[in-house]
N, C-alpha and C positions, 0 to 999 in steps of 0.2 A: 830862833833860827828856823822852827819847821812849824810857823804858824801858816804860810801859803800850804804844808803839805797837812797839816789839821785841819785847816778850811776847807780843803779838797774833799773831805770825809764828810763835812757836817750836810750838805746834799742830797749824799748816798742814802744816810739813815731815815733823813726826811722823806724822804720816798719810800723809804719801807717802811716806814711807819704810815706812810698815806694808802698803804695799797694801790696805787695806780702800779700800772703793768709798767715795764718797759718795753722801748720800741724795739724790735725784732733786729733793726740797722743801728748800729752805733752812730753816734753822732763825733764824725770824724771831722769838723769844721774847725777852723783857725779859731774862734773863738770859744770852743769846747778844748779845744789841746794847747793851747796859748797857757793859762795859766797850772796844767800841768807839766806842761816840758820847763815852765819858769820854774816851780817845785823841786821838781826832778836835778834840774841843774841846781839849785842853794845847796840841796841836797849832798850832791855831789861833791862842790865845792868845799862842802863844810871837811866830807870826808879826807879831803886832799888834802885841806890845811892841817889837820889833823892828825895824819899819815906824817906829812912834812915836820910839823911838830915836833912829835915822838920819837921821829930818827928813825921809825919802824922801819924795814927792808922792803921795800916796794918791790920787787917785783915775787916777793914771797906773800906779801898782804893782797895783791892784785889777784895771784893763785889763787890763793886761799878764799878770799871774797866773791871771785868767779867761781870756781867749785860748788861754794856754798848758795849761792845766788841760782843755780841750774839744778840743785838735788831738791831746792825748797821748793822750786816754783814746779819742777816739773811733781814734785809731791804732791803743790797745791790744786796743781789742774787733775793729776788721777784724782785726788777724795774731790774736788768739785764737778767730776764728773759722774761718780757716781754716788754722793748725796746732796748736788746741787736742787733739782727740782723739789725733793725732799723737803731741804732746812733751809731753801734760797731765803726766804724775809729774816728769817733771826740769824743765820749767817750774816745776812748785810748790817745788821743791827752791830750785832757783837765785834763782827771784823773793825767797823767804823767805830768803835767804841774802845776796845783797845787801844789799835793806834793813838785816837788822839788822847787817850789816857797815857800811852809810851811818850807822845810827845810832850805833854806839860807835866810829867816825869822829867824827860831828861832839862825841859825849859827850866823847872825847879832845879834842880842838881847845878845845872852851869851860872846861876844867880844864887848858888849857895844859901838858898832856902832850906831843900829839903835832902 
């Protein structure tokens, strides 16, 4: 389910492990956001069927998921800002590295592997 949002990671790490810098301008072209909004929406999707599933109370998971989703990020841009410059290349290592260890975690789990 979240091998497009694994892929998206393995890039990032490659670069930080190359040392080249990043460009100062994001690269905000169709073909740079193309297959993360593709990610972004399976993603999404997965969680909806999911939600739908469970029977859970949608508009109390919706809360909830929003709440959680603006304390974390706005958490992650204060400590990225001020130990970004710092621990920027092993940050991008380790961020990138979790993830897709979260996602061939949960890939295991839903094929009843692990």
């Amino acid at each position: 389910v979240d091998v497009e949002f694994e892929a998206g990671h393995l890039p990032k790490i490659k670069e930080a492990l190359s040392g080249e810098e990043e460009s100062a301008t994001p690269d905000l072209s169709a073909k740079a956001m193309l297959p993360l909004a593709v990610a972004t929406s399976i993603d999404a999707l997965a969680v909806g069927i999911s939600l739908a599933m469970t029977e859970a109370p949608i508009f109390t998971s919706v809360i909830v998921i929003g709440i959680t989703t603006f304390a974390l990020s706005a958490l992650g841009v204060t400590i990225g800002g001020v130990f970004g410059n710092k621990f920027q290349k092993k940050a991008e290592i380790f961020g990138g590295a979790v993830l897709i260890l979260l996602g061939c975690k949960i890939l295991l789990e839903s094929l009843g592997i692990f």
